[in-house]
C-alpha positions as CSV (number, residue, x, y, z in Angstrom):
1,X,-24.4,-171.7,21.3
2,X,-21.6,-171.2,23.5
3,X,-21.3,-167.4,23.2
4,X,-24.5,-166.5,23.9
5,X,-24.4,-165.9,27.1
6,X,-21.3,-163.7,26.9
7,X,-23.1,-161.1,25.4
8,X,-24.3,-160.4,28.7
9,X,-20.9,-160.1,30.7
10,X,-19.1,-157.1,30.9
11,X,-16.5,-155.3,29.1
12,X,-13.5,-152.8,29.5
13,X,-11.6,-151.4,26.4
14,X,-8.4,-149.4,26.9
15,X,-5.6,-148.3,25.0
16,X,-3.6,-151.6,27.0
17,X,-6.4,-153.7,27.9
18,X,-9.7,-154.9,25.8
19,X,-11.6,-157.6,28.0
20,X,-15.2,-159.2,28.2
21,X,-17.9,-159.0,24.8
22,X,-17.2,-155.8,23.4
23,X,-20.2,-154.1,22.4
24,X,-19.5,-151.8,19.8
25,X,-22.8,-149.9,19.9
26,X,-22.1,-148.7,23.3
27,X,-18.6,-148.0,22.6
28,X,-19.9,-145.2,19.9
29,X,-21.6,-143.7,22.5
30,X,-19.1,-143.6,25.2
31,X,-16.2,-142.6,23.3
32,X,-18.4,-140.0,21.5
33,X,-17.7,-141.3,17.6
34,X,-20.1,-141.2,14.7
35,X,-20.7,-144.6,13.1
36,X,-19.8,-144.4,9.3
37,X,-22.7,-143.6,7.2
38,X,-23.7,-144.3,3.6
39,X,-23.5,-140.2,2.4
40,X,-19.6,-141.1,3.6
41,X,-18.6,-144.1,2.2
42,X,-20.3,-142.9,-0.8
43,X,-17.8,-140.2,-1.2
44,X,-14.8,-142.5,-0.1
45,X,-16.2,-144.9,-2.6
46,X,-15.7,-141.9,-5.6
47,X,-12.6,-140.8,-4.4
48,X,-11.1,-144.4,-4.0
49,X,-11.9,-145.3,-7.5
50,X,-15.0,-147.5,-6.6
51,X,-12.7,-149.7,-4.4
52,X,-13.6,-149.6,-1.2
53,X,-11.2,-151.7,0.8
54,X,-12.8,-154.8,2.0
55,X,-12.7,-153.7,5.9
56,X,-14.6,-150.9,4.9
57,X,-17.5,-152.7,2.9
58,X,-18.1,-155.4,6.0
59,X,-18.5,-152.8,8.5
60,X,-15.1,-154.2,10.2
61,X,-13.7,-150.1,10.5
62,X,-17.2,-148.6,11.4
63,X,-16.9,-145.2,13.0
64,X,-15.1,-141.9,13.1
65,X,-14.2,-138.8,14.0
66,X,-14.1,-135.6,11.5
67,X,-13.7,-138.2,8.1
68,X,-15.6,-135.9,6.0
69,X,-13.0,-132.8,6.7
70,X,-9.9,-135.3,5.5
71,X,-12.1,-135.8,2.7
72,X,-12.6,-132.0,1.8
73,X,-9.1,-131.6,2.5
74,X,-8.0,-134.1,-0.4
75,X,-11.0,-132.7,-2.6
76,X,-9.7,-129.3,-2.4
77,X,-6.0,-130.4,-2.4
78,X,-4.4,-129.8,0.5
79,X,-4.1,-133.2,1.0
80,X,-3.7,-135.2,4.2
81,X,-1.2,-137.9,5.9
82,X,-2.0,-140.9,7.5
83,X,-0.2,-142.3,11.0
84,X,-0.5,-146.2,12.9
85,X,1.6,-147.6,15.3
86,X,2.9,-150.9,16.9
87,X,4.4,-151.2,20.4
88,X,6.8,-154.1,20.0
89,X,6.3,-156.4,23.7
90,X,7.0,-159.5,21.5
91,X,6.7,-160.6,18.2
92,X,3.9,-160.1,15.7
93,X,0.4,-162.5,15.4
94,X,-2.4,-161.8,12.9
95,X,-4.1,-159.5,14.3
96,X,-1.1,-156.7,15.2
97,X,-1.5,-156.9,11.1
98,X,-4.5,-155.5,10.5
99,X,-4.2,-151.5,11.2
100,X,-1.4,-151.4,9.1
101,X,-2.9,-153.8,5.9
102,X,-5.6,-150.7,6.0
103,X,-3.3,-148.0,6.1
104,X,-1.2,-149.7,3.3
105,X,-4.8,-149.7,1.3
106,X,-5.0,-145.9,2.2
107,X,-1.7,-144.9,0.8
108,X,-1.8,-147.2,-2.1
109,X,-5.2,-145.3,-3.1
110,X,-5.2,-141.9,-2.2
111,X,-0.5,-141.9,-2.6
112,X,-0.5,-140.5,1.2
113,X,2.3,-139.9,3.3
114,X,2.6,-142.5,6.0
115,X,4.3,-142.4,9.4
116,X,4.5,-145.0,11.4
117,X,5.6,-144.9,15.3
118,X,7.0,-148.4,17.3
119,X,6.5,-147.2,20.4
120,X,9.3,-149.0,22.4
121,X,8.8,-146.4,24.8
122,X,5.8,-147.6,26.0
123,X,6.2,-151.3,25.9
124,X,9.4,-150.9,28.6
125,X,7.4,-148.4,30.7
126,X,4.0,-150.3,30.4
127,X,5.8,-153.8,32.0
128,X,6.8,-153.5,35.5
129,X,9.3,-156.7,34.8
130,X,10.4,-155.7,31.4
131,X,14.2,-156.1,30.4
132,X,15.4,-153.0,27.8
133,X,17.5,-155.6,25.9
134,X,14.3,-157.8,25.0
135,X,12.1,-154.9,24.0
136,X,15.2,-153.9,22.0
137,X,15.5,-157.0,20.0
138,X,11.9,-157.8,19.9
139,X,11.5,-153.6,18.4
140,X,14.3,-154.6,15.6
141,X,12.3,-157.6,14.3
142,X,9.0,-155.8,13.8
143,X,10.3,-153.3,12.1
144,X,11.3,-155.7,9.5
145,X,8.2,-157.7,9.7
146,X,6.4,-154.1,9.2
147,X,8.4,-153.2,6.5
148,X,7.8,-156.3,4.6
149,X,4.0,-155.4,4.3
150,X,5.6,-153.2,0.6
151,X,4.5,-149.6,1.7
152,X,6.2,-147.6,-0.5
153,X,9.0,-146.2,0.6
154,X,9.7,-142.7,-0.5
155,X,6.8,-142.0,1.5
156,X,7.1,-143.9,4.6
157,X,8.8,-143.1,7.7
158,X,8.8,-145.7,10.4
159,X,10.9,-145.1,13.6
160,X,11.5,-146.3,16.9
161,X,10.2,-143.7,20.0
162,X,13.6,-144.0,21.5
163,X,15.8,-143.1,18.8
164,X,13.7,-140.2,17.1
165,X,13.2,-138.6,20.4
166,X,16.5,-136.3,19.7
167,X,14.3,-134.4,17.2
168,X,11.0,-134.5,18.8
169,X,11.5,-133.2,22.6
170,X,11.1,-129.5,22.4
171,X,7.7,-130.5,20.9
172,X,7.1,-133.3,23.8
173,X,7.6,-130.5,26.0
174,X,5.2,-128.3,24.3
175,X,2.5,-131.3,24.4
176,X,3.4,-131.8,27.6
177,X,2.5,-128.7,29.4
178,X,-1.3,-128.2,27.8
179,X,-1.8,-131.4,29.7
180,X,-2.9,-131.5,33.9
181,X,-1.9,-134.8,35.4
182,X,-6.0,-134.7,36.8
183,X,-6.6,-135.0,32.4
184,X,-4.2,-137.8,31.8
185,X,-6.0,-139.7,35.2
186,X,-9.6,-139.0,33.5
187,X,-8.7,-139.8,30.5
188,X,-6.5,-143.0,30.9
189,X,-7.8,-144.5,34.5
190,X,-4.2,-143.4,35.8
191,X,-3.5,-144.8,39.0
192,X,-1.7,-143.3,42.2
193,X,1.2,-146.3,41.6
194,X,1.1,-145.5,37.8
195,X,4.6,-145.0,37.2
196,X,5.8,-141.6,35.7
197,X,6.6,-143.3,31.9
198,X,3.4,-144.3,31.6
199,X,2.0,-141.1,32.1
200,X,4.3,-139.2,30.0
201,X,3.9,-141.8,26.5
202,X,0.7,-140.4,25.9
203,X,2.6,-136.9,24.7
204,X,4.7,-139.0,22.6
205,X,1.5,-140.8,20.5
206,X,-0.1,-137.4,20.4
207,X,3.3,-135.3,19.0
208,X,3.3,-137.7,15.7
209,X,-0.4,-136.0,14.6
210,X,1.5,-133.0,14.5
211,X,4.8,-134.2,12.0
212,X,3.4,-132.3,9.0
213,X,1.2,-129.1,8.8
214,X,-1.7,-131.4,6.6
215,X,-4.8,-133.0,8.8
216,X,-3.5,-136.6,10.3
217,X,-6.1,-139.0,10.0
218,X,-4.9,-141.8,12.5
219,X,-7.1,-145.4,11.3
220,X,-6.7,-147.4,14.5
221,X,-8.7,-149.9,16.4
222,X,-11.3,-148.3,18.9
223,X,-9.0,-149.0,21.8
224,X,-6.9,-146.1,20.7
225,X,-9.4,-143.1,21.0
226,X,-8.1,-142.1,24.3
227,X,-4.8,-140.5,23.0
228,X,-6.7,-138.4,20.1
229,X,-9.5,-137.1,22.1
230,X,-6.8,-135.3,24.2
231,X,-5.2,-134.5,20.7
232,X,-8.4,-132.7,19.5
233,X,-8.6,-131.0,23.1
234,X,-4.9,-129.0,22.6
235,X,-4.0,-129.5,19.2
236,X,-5.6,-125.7,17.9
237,X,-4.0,-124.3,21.1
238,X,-0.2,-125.2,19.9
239,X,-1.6,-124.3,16.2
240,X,-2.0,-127.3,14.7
241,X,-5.4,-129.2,13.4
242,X,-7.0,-131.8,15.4
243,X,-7.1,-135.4,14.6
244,X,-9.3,-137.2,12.7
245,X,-9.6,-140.8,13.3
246,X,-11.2,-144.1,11.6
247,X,-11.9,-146.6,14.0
248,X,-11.7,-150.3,13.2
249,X,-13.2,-153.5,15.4
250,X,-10.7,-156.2,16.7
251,X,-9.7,-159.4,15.2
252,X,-11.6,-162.2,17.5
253,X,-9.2,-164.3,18.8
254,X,-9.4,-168.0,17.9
255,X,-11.6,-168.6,20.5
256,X,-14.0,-166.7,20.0
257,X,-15.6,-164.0,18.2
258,X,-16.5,-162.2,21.9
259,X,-12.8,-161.1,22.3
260,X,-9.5,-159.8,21.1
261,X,-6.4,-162.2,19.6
262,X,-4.4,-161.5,22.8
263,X,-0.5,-161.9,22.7
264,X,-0.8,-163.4,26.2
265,X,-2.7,-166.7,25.0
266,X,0.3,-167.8,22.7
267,X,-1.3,-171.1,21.6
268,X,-4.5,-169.4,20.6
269,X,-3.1,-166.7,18.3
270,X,-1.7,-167.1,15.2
271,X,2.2,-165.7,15.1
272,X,3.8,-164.3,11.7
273,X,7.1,-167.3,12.3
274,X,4.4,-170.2,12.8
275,X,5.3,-172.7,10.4
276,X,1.9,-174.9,8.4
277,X,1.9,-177.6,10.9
278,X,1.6,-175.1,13.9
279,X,-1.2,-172.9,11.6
280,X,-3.3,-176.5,10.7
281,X,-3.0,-177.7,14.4
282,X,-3.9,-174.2,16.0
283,X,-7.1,-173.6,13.8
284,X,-8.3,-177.1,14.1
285,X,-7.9,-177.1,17.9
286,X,-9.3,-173.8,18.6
287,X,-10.8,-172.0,15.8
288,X,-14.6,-171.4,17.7
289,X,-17.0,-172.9,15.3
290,X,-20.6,-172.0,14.5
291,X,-21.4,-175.4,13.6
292,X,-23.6,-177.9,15.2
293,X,-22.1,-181.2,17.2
294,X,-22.7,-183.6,14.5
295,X,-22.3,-183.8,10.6
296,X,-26.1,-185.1,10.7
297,X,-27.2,-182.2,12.4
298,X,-25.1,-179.5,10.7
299,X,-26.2,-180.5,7.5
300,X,-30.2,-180.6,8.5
301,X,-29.9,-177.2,10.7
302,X,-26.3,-175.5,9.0
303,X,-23.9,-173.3,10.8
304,X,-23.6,-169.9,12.0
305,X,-21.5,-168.0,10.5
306,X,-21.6,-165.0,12.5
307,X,-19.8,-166.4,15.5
308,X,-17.6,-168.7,13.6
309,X,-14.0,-167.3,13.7
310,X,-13.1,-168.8,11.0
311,X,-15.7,-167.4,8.5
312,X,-15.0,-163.8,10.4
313,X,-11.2,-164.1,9.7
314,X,-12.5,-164.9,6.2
315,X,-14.4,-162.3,6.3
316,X,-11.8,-159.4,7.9
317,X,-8.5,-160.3,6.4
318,X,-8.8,-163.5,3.4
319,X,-11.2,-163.4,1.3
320,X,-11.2,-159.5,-0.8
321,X,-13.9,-161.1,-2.8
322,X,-17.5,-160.2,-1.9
323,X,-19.5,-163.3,-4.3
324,X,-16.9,-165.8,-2.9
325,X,-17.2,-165.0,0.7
326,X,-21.7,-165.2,-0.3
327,X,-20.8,-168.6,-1.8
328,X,-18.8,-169.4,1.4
329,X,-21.7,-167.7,3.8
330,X,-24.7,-169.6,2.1
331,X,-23.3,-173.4,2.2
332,X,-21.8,-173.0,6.0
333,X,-25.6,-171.4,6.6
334,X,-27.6,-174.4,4.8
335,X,-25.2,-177.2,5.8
336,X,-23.9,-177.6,3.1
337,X,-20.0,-176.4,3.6
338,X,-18.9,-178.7,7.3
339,X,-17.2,-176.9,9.7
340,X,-13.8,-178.9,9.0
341,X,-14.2,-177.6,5.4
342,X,-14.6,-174.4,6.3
343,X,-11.5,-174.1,8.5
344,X,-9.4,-176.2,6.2
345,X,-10.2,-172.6,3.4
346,X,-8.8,-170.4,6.5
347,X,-5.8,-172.8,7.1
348,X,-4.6,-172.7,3.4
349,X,-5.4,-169.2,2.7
350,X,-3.4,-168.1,6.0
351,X,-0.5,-170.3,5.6
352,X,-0.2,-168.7,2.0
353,X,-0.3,-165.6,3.3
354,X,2.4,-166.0,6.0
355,X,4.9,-168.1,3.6
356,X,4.4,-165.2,1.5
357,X,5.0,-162.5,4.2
358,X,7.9,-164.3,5.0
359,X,9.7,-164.7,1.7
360,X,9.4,-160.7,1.6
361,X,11.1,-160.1,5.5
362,X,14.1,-161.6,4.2
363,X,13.8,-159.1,1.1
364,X,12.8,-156.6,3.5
365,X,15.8,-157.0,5.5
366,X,18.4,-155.3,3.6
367,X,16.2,-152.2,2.1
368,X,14.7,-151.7,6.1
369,X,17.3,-148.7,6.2
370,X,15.0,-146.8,3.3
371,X,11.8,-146.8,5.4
372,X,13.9,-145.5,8.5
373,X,16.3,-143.6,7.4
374,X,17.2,-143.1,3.3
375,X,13.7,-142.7,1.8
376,X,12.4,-139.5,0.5
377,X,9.8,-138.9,3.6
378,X,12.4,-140.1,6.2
379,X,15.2,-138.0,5.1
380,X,13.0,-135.2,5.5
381,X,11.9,-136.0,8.7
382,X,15.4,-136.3,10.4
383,X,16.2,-133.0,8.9
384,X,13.3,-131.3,11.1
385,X,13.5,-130.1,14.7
386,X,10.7,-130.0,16.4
């Protein structure tokens, strides 16, 4: 196969750049996470109902820090609240969808508190050539297209960096100083021509753990652990409780199960405005199949699923049902299911999803004012000071 001999490249994951075959072993090791284990999802199990979101069940959000003290906490009733973000460089693909499907799950069953930070902050500071006004307009349509996901909205607070800041900077400041610029280099790989926004963000990402007196348990993809390991390292200090986190893999980009669906290869990702025509011709073009080169041989020897993106997207995001996705697995495996069959399943269950997705944005649209400003939990939070 094609990808076999990138498992044997290297690879670099950081909070703005995830490049090369990720191994997710290592990454346990050198962020210092526990992989999830069965006497824990046994107990999320119980306290979910027996539903254990799908993400969970395939091993797709896989490690964590501290999960078994949010889950005392909501035992014993103090509860906890749940944070994700989304820095808005452009508009939304797939994959920027699939923190924030989990923590929907997560509020749905355990009715948490959700706040949800679009970091347009970081997005201006992070690109050296970009232009306020587009990270402006590009910030007002994911909010809608984040909106439109139906959390519910009495307990939902999403707001933009530069607009909540009013409330939040005596806190930024107190973040601030625990912090040496020598720790923000170590932790982040600052450099000497880093500029001084970049370096300050992190403060920001860090002060939303501490928006109620509950835990925070932040689920986020693996590339995020940097800014909560320096939470756990000051939170107790300004009297607050450190992070926990639940740490998810990436989406594999269309190419290719080895990497991340990147919003710099535009043709290859998947965008939340692509009409059926664009979703058909992308996933036929460059869906990376597990198949063999011929019908002949792919029904004598079968397919792979496990570095076929299309079963993997199946498997992550479009198919909640464990016996159909077997079904699916076990006739790509024996040949049976071709690898055009198996991308045409993707292609219809996708398009469904984003004609859906779009029918509630223009819904979404006019009630986008609860979620930042009206609803219960975001009325509360513009009546604090930090």
């Amino acid at each position: 196969m094609e990808e076999s001999h990138r498992t044997k490249e290297t690879f670099n994951v950081t909070p703005w750049e995830v490049s090369g075959p990720v191994d997710y072993d290592k990454l346990l090791h050198q962020f210092g996470v526990k992989r999830l284990d069965h006497i824990l999802l046994s107990r999320v199990k119980k306290l979910s109902g027996e539903r254990l979101h799908p993400m969970i069940r395939r091993n797709f959000v896989y490690a964590h820090r501290d999960l078994d003290l949010i889950l005392n906490d909501y035992e014993s009733g103090k509860g906890f609240f749940i944070y994700t973000g989304r820095g808005p460089s452009g508009p939304m693909h797939i994959g920027h969808l699939v923190p924030l499907l989990f923590n929907k799950w997560l509020q749905d069953t355990f009715d948490l508190n959700l706040h949800i930070q679009v970091t347009d902050d970081e997005k201006f500071v992070y690109k050296q050539d970009a232009k306020w006004e587009d990270i402006d307009h590009h910030t007002k349509q994911n909010l809608i297209d984040i909106a439109a996901l139906g959390f519910n909205p009495d307990k939902t607070f999403i707001f933009r960096d530069s607009e909540y800041i009013k409330n939040t900077y005596p806190l930024l400041l107190k973040i601030a100083k625990k912090i040496t610029l020598s720790t923000a280099r170590a932790t982040f790989g600052f450099q000497n021509e880093t500029n001084l926004g970049l370096t300050f963000y992190p403060v920001y990402q860090i002060a939303t753990t501490f928006f109620e007196e509950k835990r925070c348990l932040v689920p986020c993809a693996i590339d995020q652990d940097p800014y909560f390991r320096m939470q756990r390292d000051i939170a107790e200090s300004l009297g607050f409780k450190k992070t926990a986190t639940l740490y998810s893999k990436f989406l594999p980009s269309l190419t290719g199960t080895y990497g991340k669906m990147s919003s710099s290869l535009a043709d290859t990702a998947i965008w939340l405005d692509d009409d059926e025509k664009k979703v058909k011709n992308k996933i036929n073009k460059y869906a990376f199949s597990g198949g063999q080169a011929t019908v002949e041989e792919h029904r004598r020897m079968g397919g792979n699923p496990e570095v076929d993106v299309s079963f993997q997207w199946l498997k992550i995001l479009f198919e909640p049902s464990d016996p159909k996705l077997r079904v699916i697995e076990h006739d790509y495996h024996t040949g049976k299911l071709l690898t055009g069959e198996l991308k045409q399943i993707l292609i219809e269950r996708v398009n469904s999803f984003l004609i859906a997705h779009r029918e509630k944005r223009k819904r979404t649209e006019k009630e986008l004012d609860r979620y930042m400003y009206s609803g219960k939990l975001a009325k509360q939070m513009w009546g604090k000071q930090f």
